[in-house]
C-alpha positions as CSV (number, residue, x, y, z in Angstrom):
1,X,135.2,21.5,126.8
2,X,138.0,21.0,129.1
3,X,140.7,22.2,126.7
4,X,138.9,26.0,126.4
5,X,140.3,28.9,128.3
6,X,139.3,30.9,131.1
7,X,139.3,34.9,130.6
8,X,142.1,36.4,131.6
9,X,141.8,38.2,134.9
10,X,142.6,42.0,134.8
11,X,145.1,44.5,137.0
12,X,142.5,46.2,139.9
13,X,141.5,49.7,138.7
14,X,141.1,52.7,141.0
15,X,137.5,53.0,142.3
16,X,135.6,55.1,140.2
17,X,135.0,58.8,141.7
18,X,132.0,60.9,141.1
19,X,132.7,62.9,137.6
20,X,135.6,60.9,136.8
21,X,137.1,62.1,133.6
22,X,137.4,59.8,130.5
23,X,140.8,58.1,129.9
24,X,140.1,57.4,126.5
25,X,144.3,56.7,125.3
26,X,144.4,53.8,127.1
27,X,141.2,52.2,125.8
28,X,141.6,48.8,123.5
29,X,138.7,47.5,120.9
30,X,136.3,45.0,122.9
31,X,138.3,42.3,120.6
32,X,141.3,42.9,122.3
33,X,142.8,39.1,123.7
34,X,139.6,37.6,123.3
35,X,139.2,34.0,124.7
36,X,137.2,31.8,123.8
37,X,134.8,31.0,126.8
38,X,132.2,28.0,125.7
39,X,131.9,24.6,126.2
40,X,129.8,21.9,124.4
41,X,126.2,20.2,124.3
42,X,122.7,21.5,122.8
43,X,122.3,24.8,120.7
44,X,123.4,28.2,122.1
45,X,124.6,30.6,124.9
46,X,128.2,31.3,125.1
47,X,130.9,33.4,126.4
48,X,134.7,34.3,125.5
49,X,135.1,37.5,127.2
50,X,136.4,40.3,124.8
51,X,138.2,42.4,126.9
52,X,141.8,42.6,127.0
53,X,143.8,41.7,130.0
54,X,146.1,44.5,132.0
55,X,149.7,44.7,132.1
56,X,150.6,42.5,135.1
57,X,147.5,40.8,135.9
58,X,147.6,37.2,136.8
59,X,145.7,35.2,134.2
60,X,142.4,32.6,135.8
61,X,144.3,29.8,134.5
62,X,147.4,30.3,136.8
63,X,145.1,31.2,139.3
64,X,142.5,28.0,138.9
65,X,143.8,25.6,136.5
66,X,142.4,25.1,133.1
67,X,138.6,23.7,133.9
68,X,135.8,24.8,131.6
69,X,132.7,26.5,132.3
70,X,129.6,26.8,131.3
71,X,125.6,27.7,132.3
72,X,122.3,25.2,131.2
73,X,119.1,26.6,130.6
74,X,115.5,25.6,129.1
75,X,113.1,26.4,127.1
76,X,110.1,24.5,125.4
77,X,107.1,23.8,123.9
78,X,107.0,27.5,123.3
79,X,110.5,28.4,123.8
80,X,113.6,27.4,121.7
81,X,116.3,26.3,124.0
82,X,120.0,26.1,124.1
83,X,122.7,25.8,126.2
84,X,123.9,28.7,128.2
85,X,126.7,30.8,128.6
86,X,129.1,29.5,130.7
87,X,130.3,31.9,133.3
88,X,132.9,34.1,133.9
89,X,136.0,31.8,135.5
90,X,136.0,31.9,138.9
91,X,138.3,34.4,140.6
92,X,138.8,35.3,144.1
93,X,136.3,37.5,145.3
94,X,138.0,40.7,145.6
95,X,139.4,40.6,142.2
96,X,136.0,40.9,140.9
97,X,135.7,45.0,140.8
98,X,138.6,44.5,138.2
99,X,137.2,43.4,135.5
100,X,136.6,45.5,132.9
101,X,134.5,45.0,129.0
102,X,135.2,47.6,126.1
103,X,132.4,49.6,125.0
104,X,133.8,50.3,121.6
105,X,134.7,46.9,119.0
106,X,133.5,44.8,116.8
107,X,130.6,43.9,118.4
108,X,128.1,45.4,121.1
109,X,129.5,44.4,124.4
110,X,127.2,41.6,126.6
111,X,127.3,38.9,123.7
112,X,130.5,37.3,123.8
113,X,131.0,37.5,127.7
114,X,130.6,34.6,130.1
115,X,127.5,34.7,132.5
116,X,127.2,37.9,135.1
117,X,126.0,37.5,138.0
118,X,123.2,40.1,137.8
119,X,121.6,41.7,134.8
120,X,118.8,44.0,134.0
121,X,116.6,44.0,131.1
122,X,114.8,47.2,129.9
123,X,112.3,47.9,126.8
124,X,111.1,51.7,126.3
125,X,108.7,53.2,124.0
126,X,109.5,56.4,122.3
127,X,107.5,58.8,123.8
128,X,104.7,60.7,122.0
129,X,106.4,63.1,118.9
130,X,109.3,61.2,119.5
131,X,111.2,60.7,116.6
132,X,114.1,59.9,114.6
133,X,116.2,63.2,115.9
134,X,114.7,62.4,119.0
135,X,116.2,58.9,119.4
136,X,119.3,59.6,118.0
137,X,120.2,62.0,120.7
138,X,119.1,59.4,123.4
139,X,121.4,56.8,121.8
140,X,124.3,59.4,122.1
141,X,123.7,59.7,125.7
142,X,123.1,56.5,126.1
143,X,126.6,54.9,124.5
144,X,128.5,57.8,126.2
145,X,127.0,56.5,129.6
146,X,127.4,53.2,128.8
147,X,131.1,54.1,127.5
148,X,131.8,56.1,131.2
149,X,130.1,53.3,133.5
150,X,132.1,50.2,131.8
151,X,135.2,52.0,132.0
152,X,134.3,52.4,136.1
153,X,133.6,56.2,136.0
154,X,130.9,58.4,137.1
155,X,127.5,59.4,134.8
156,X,128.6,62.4,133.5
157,X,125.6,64.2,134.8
158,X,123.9,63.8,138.3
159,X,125.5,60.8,139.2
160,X,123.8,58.8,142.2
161,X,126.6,57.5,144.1
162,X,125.5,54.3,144.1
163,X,128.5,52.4,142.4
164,X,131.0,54.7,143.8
165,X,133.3,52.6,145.9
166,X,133.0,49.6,143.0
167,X,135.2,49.2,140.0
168,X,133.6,48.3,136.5
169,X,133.0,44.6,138.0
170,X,132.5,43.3,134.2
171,X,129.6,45.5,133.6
172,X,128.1,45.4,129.9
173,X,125.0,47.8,128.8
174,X,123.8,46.4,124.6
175,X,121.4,48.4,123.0
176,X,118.8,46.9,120.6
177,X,115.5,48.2,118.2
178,X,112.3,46.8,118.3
179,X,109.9,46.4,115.2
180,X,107.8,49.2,116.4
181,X,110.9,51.6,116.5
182,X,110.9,51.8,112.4
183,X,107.4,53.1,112.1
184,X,108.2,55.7,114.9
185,X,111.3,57.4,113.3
186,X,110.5,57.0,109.5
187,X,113.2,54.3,109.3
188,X,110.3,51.7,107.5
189,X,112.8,51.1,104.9
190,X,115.7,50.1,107.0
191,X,113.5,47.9,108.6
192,X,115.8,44.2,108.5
193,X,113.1,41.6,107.4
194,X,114.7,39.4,109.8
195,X,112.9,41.8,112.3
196,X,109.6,40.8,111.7
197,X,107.3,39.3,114.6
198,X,107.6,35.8,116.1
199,X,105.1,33.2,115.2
200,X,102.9,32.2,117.6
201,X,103.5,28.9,119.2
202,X,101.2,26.9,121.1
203,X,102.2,27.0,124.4
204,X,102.3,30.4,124.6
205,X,101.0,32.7,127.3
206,X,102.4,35.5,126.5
207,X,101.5,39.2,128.1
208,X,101.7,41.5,125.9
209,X,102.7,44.6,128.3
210,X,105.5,42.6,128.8
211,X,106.4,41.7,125.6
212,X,108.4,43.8,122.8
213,X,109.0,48.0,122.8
214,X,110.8,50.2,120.6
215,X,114.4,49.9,121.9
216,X,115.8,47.5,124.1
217,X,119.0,47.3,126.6
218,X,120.4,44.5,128.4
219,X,122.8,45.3,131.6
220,X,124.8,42.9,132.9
221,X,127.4,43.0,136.1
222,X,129.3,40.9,138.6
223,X,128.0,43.5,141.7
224,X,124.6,44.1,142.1
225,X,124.7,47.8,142.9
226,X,127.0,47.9,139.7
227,X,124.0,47.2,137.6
228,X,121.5,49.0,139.9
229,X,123.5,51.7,139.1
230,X,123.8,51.5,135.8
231,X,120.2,50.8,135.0
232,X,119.2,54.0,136.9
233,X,121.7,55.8,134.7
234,X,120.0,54.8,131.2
235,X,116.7,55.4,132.8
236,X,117.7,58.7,133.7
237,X,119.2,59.7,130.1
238,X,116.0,58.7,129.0
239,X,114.1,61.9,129.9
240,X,111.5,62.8,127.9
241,X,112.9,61.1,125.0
242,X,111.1,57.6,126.1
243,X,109.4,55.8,129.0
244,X,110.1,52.4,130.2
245,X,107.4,50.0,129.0
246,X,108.8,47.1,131.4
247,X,111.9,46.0,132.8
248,X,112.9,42.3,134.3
249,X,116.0,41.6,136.6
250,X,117.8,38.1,137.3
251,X,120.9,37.0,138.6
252,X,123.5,33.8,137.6
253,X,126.1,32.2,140.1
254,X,128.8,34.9,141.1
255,X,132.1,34.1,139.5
256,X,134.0,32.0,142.5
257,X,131.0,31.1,144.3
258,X,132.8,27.4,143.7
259,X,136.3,26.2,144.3
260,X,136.5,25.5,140.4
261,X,135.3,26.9,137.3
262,X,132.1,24.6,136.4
263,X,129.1,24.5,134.2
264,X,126.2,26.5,136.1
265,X,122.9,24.6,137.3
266,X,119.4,26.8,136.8
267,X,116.8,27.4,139.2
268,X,115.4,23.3,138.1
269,X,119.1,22.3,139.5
270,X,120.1,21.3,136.0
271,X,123.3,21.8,135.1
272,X,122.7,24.1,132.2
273,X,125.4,25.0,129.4
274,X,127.3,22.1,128.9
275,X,126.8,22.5,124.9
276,X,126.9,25.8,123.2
277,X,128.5,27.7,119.4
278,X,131.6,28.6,120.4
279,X,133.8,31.1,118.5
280,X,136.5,28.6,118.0
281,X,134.3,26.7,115.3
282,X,134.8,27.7,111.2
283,X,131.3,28.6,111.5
284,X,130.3,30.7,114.7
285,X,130.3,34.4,113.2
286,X,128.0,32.7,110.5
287,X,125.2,31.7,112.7
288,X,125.6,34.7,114.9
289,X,126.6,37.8,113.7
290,X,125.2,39.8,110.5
291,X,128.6,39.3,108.1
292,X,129.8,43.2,106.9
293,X,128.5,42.1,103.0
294,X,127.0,39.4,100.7
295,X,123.9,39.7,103.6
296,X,120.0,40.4,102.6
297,X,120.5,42.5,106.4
298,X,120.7,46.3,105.7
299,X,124.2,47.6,106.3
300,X,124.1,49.3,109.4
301,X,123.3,45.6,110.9
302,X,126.5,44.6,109.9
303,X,128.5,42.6,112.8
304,X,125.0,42.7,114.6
305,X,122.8,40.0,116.2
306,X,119.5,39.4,116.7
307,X,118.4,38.8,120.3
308,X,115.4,37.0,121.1
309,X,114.2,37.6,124.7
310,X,111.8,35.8,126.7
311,X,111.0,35.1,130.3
312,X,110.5,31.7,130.7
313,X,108.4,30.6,134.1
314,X,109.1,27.2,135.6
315,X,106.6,25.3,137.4
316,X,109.2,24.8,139.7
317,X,106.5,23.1,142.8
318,X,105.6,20.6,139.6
319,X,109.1,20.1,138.8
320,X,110.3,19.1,142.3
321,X,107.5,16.5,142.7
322,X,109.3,14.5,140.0
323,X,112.2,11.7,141.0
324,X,115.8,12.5,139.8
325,X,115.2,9.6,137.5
326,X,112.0,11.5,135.8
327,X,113.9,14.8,136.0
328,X,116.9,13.5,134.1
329,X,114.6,11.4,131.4
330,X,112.9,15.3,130.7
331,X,116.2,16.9,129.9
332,X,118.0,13.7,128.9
333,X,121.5,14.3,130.9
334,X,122.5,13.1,134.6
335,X,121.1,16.0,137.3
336,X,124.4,15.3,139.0
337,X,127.2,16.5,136.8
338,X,125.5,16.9,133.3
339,X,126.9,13.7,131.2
340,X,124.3,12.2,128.7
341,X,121.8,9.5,129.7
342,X,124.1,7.2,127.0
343,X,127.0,7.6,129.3
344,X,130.4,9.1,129.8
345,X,131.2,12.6,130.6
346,X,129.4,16.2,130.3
347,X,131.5,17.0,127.0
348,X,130.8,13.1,126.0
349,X,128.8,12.9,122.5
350,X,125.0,11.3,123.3
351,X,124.3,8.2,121.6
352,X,120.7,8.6,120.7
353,X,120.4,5.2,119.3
354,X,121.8,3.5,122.4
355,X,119.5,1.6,124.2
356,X,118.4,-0.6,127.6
357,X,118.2,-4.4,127.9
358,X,114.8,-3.7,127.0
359,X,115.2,-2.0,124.1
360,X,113.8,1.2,125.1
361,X,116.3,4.6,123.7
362,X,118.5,5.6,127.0
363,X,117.9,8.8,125.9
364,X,113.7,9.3,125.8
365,X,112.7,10.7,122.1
366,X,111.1,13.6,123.9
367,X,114.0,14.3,125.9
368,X,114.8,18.2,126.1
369,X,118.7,17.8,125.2
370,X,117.9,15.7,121.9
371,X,115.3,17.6,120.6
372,X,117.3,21.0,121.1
373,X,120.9,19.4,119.4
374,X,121.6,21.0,116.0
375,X,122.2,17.8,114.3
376,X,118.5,17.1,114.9
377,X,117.6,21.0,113.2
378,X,119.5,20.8,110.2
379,X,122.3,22.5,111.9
380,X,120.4,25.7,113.6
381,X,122.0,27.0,116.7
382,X,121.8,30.2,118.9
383,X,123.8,31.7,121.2
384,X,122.3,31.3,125.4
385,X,123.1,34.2,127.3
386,X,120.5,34.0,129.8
387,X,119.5,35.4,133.8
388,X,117.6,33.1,136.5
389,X,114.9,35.3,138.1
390,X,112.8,35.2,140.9
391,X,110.0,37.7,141.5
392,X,108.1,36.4,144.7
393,X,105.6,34.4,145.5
394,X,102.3,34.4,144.1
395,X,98.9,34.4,145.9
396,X,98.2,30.9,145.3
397,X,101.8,30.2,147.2
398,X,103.8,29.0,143.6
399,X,107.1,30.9,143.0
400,X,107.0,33.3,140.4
401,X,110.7,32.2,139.3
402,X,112.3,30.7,136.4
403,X,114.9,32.4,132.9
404,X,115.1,35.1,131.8
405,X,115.9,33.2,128.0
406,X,118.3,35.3,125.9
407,X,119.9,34.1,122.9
408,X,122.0,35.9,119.6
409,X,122.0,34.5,116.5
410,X,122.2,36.0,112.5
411,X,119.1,35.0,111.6
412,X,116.3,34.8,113.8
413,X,114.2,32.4,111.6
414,X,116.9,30.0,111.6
415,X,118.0,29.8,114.9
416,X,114.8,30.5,117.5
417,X,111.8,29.8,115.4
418,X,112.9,26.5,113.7
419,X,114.3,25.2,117.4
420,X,111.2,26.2,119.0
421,X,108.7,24.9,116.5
422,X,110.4,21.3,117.3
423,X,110.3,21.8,120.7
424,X,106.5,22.9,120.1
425,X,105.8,19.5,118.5
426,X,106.4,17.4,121.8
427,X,109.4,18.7,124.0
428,X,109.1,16.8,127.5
429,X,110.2,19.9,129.1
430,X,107.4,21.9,127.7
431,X,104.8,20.7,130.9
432,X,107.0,22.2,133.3
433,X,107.7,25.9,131.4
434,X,105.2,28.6,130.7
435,X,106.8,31.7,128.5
436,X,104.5,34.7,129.6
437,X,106.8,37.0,127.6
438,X,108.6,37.6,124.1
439,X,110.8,40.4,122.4
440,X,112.5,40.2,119.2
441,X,114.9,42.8,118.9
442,X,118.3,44.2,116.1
443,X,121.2,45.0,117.9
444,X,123.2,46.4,115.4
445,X,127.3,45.8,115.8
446,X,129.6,47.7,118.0
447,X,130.4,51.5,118.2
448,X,134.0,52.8,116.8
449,X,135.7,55.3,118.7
450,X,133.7,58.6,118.5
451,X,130.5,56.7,117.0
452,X,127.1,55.9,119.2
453,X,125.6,52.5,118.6
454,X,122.9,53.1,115.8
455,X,124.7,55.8,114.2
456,X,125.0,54.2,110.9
457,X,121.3,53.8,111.2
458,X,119.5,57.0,112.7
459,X,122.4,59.3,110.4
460,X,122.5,57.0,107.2
């Protein structure tokens, strides 16, 4: 909504240097001047970035104003939807390298942020006679890395260079167990029974080397070598620990690629976002994080998420064959700046009861945007973080492009499956998606000072 502020930008940092050591006094908790960074139509994907502003810096409101932000996104018969994360506020290009995202708070880092520009996803598989001693030690490395890279320093081993001239540029690395990783380390009984598998929906063409692993880690970045570099890093640590079982990589507008902070448009041209939770409402920790008691979660999920994951294809040669009229009948909002079929604004409220001279609703009954709202779920919502991708072209000539569908929420069955089985029942949307992929995955909450995330699990 127009009245929501824009992260605050931060005071440049020196560029890191190969072996850099750790300046660990001057860190704050990733809750540190949080912002509140959402704005509002259809269920989920959100940012309010959590890391705390420098001493001096000049703040993206006196910079740009006070305009909101956001990112749209789909999903459908076979994918819950929501609306995505807005992104970061624009900022002049070379301020960019500043910005900086606490490892250690609250919560894991790459939730609460707005939208980065480039991001990574990564599943492994423990590797045979891996275990539980095993994958604690590769969590260890892998929070210290993440720790050293966010902060804009070197790996602390064998560092490639890559990043070297770059500052942290809002880099994030979250960390997440699969379903499979409880059987592997004799954890069954910490198992969350919010962690078991997705039902299958109909539209579903899932591939299952695609889908799933043992652990999970999501890297996200405002410079692409940034998050090159940081994804080589964790693959690195890996070792012989555990072997990647797939990886995806996708990209989002770069934070002042427009002269005003905006909602984003995905790769349909929708303007995607425009309603989301946001952490300003009495109940946002509620439907997204894990509380710390009074939960049926076990307690090292506590201030965790659940993160479904799922690539999401759009038929995009389909897609363009339609009219803007058809196009904005599927989603059920105006392709040029967002607002509701019913009229108004992008933050206005849809009438879906309003209708034409003929009596027909404005808004279609299959349209994407009322199918996905939480007043039409019995209140379910999920936070949209998502990444466009585009992998090539195909030998028939189609793109192979479309999300890279991310969202958080506290409980999995109440967010994802209950949208998506709606949206399974006769989403207009649903023709034009195929979700080849899936991954439901525990990220447990932040790591305190001195802690690795998962250390309340692997050392309970």
């Amino acid at each position: 909504m127009s009245d929501q502020s824009i992260p605050e930008a931060r005071t440049p940092r020196t560029p890191r240097t190969p072996k850099a050591t750790s300046t660990t006094g001057a860190k704050a908790t990733s809750e540190a001047g949080a912002k509140p960074a959402f704005k509002g139509d259809a269920p989920l994907n959100g940012g309010a970035s959590e890391s705390a502003s420098r001493a001096g810096a000049l703040s993206r409101r006196q910079l740009l104003g006070t305009a909101g932000a956001t990112g749209l996104v789909l999903g459908a018969a076979g994918g819950a939807v929501g609306y995505a994360a807005r992104p970061a506020g624009a900022t002049p290009l070379a301020s960019l390298g500043a910005e900086q995202v606490m490892f250690h708070g609250k919560h894991q880092p790459g939730i609460l942020q707005g939208l980065q520009a480039r991001g990574h996803l990564v599943a492994f598989d423990l590797a045979a006679g891996a275990g539980r001693k095993e994958a604690a030690a590769l969590l260890r490395r892998w929070s210290e890395t993440a720790r050293r890279l966010m902060a804009g320093e070197a790996a602390q081993q064998d560092d490639t260079d890559v990043a070297r001239d770059a500052g942290p540029s809002s880099l994030t690395i979250t960390f997440g167990f699969g379903h499979s990783f409880f059987a592997r380390t004799g954890l069954e009984k910490q198992r969350p029974v919010a962690l078991d598998p997705l039902p299958d929906f109909s539209s579903d063409q899932l591939d299952r080397a695609r889908s799933n692993g043992d652990l999970w880690v999501q890297i996200g970045a405002d410079d692409a070598l940034v998050a090159f570099h940081a994804l080589r890093a964790i693959q690195k640590d890996a070792g012989r620990a555990a072997k990647v079982r797939w990886q995806m990589n996708g990209f989002n507008r770069s934070p002042g690629a427009t002269s005003h902070p905006m909602t984003a448009r995905n790769l349909m041209g929708q303007m995607d976002g425009t309603r989301n939770p946001k952490p300003a409402e009495a109940d946002f920790d509620e439907r997204i994080f894990v509380p710390q008691s009074g939960s049926k979660d076990p307690a090292w999920m506590a201030n965790g998420s659940y993160a479904v994951v799922r690539r999401i294809r759009m038929l995009l040669d389909d897609w363009e064959r339609l009219s803007v009229k058809a196009q904005e009948d599927v989603i059920g909002r105006r392709k040029s700046d967002g607002a509701p079929l019913s009229g108004g604004t992008e933050t206005t409220e849809m009438d879906l009861e309003k209708t034409d001279k003929a009596g027909n609703l404005v808004v279609p009954i299959n349209a994407h945007a009322r199918i996905t709202r939480p007043d039409q779920n019995g209140g379910a919502a999920m936070l949209r973080r998502p990444f466009s991708y585009h992998d090539g072209i195909d030998t028939d000539g189609v793109p192979d492009a479309g999300l890279l569908f991310i969202c958080w929420q506290a409980d999995p069955l109440r967010g994802f499956v209950t949208i998506q089985r709606k949206l399974d029942r006769g989403d207009a949307l649903s023709k034009y998606i195929r979700h080849e992929s899936s991954g439901l995955f525990a990220v447990p909450g932040g790591a305190s000072e001195g802690e690795y995330v998962g250390q309340r699990l692997l050392e309970g």
